[in-house]
N, C-alpha and C positions, 0 to 999 in steps of 0.2 A: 439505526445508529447514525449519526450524523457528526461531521467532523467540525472539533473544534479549532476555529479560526482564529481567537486571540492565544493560541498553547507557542505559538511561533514567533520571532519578531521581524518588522520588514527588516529587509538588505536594501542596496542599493546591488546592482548587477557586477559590480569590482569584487564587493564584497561577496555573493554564491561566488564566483569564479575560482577564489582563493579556497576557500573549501572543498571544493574539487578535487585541487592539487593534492591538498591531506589526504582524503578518502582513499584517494586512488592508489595510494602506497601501503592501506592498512588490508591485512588479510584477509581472508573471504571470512573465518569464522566473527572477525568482529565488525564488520559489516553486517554480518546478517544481524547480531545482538543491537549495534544501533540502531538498522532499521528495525528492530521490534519495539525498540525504546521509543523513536519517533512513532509511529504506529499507537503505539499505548499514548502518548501527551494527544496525537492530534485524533485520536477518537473518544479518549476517557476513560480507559481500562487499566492502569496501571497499578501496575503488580497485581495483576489480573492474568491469566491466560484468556489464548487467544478466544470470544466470544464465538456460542455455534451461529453458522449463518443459518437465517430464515429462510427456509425453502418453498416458503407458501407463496415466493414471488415469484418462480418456475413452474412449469408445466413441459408433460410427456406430451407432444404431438407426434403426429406419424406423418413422412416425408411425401412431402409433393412427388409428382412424378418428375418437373423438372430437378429437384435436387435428389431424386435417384440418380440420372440419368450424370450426374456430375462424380458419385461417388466411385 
């Protein structure tokens, strides 16, 4: 899945600033709802839940003995 680059439009660095100020006053619940809203524009799943990730790009290895020795 790759993220869609034209879902946004540029700012000028004034302009994110000012949005900041907003965010930062609104509740945790609707914060988390806009970022799933951005999330859905800037990947392409909208009104979609969230897609399963690909797990085939992980793998189980077993730890060096240097990162034993850290745990």
């Amino acid at each position: 899945m790759k993220m869609d680059k034209k879902a946004f439009a540029i700012q000028t660095f004034e302009e994110a600033a000012d949005h900041q100020k907003h965010y930062k006053n609104l509740p945790e619940e609707e914060k988390k709802d806009l970022f799933f809203k951005l999330m859905q524009a800037a990947y392409g799943f909208v009104g979609e839940d969230w897609p399963k990730m690909d797990k085939n790009h992980f793998e189980v290895r077993p730890l060096s003995k240097n990162e034993k020795s850290k745990t």
